[in-house]
C-alpha positions as CSV (number, residue, x, y, z in Angstrom):
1,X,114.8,101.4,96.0
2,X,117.8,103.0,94.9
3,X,120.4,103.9,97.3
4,X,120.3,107.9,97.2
5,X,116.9,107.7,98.2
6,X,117.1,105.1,101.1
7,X,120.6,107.5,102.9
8,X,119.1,110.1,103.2
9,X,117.2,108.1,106.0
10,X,117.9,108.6,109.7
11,X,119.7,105.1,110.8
12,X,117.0,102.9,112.8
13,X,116.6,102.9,116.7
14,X,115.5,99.3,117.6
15,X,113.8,101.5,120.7
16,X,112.1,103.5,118.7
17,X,108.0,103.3,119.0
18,X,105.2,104.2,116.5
19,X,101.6,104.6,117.6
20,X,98.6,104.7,116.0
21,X,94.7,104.2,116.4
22,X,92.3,101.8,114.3
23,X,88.9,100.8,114.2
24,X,87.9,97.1,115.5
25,X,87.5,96.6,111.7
26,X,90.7,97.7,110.6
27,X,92.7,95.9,113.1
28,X,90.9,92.8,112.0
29,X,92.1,92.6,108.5
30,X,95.6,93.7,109.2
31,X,95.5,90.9,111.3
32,X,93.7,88.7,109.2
33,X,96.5,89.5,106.6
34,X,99.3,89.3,108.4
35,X,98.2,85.8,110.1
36,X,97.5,84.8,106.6
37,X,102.0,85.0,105.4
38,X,103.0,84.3,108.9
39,X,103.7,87.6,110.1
40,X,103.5,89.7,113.3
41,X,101.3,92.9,112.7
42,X,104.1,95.1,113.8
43,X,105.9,93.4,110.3
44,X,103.0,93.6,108.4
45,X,102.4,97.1,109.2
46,X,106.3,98.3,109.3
47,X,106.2,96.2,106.2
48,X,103.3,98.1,104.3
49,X,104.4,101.8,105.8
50,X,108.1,101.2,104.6
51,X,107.2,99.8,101.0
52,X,104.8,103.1,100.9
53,X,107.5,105.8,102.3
54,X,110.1,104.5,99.9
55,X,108.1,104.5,96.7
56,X,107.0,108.5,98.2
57,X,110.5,109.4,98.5
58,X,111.4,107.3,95.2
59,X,108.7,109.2,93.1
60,X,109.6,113.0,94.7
61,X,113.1,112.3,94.1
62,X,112.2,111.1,90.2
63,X,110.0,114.1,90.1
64,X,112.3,116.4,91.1
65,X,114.9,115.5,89.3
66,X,112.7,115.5,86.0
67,X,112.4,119.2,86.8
68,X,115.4,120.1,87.3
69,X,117.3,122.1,84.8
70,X,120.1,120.8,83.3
């Protein structure tokens, strides 16, 4: 991801919680997945949110600067 995306962001608190609900089902893939490369599902799912709020901010940013005017 390009840099002038990615400062924009608040710096990270290590403190810093995120909470949210799943079905039994859900939880058990993520799980399953993140078992599957080795990884914690707080990685896996920090992983997947951060790879998807990136590309969001990525694609606005390209998107608004395509409408731009010169």
């Amino acid at each position: 991801m390009p840099e002038s995306v990615r400062q924009d962001l608040p710096a990270a608190r290590a403190d810093d919680h995120l909470t949210l609900r799943t079905s039994a089902d859900q939880l058990l893939v993520i799980r399953k997945a993140a078992e599957l490369i080795g990884w914690t599902v707080t990685d896996y799912v920090l992983s997947a949110a951060l790879d998807r709020a990136e590309r969001d901010l990525y694609e606005h940013a390209a998107a608004q600067r395509a409408t731009a005017p010169d």
